[in-house]
C-alpha positions in Angstrom: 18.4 -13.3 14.2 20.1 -11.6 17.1 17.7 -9.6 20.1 14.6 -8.5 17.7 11.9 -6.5 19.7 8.5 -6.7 18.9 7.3 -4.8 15.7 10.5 -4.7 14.1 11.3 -4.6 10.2 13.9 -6.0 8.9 15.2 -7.4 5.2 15.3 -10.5 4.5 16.0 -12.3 1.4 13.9 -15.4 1.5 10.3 -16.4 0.2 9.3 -17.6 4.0 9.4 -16.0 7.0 11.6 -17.0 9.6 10.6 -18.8 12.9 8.9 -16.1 15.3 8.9 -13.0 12.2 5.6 -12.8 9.5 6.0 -11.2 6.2 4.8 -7.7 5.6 2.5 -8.5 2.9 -0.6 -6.9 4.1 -1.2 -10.3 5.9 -4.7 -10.2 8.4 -3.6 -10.9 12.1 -5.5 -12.3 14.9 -5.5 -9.9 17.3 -6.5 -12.7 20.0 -2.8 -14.4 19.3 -0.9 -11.0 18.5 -2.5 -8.8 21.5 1.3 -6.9 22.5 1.7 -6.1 18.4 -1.4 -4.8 17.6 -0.9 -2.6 20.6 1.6 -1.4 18.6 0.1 -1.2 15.1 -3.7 -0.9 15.9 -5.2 -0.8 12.5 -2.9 1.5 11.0 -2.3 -0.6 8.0 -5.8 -2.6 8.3 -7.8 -4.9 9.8 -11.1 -4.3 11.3 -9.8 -3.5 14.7 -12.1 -5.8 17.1 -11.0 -9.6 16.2 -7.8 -8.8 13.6 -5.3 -6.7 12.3 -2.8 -6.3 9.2 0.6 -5.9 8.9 2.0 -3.3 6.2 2.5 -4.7 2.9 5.2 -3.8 1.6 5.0 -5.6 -1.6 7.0 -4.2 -4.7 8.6 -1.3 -2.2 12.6 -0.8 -2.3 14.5 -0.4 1.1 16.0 3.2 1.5 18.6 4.1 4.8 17.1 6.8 6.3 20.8 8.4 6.8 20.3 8.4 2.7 17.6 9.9 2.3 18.5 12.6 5.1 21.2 13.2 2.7 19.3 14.1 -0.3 16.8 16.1 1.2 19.9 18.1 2.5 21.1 18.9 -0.7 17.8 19.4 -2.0 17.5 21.8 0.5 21.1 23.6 -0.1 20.1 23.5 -4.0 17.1 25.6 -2.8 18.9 28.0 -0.9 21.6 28.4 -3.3 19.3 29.0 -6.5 17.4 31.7 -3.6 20.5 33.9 -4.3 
């Protein structure tokens, strides 16, 4: 995988995680091993904070573009103006 930085998401078709990446299943990290991401993440998605951390779990969630969805909310916008008039 070409020039990941730390925290990064990406999709991935596979029931492993590749070398150097962890699956965002809600898994409990060490914060001792993972000090620079859970500068990141603190215990936004878990953990207690003082010896670990979790990573989201994004289990039985569907990827979305955000250019997409910028796109709908647009025209759900313009439907709201236009049904103003």
């Amino acid at each position: 995988m070409s020039n990941p930085f730390l925290a990064e998401i990406r999709i991935f078709s596979g029931n492993f995680a590749p070398k150097g990446w962890a699956l965002c299943d809600g898994q409990l990290m060490p914060i001792s091993q993972n000090t620079a991401l859970f500068s990141l993440l603190g215990t936004t998605y878990g953990g207690d904070g003082r010896s670990n951390f979790a990573l989201p779990n994004l289990q039985g969630s569907a990827p979305l573009h955000l250019a997409r969805a910028l796109a709908c909310r647009s025209v759900s916008w313009a439907r709201a103006a236009a049904s103003r008039r």
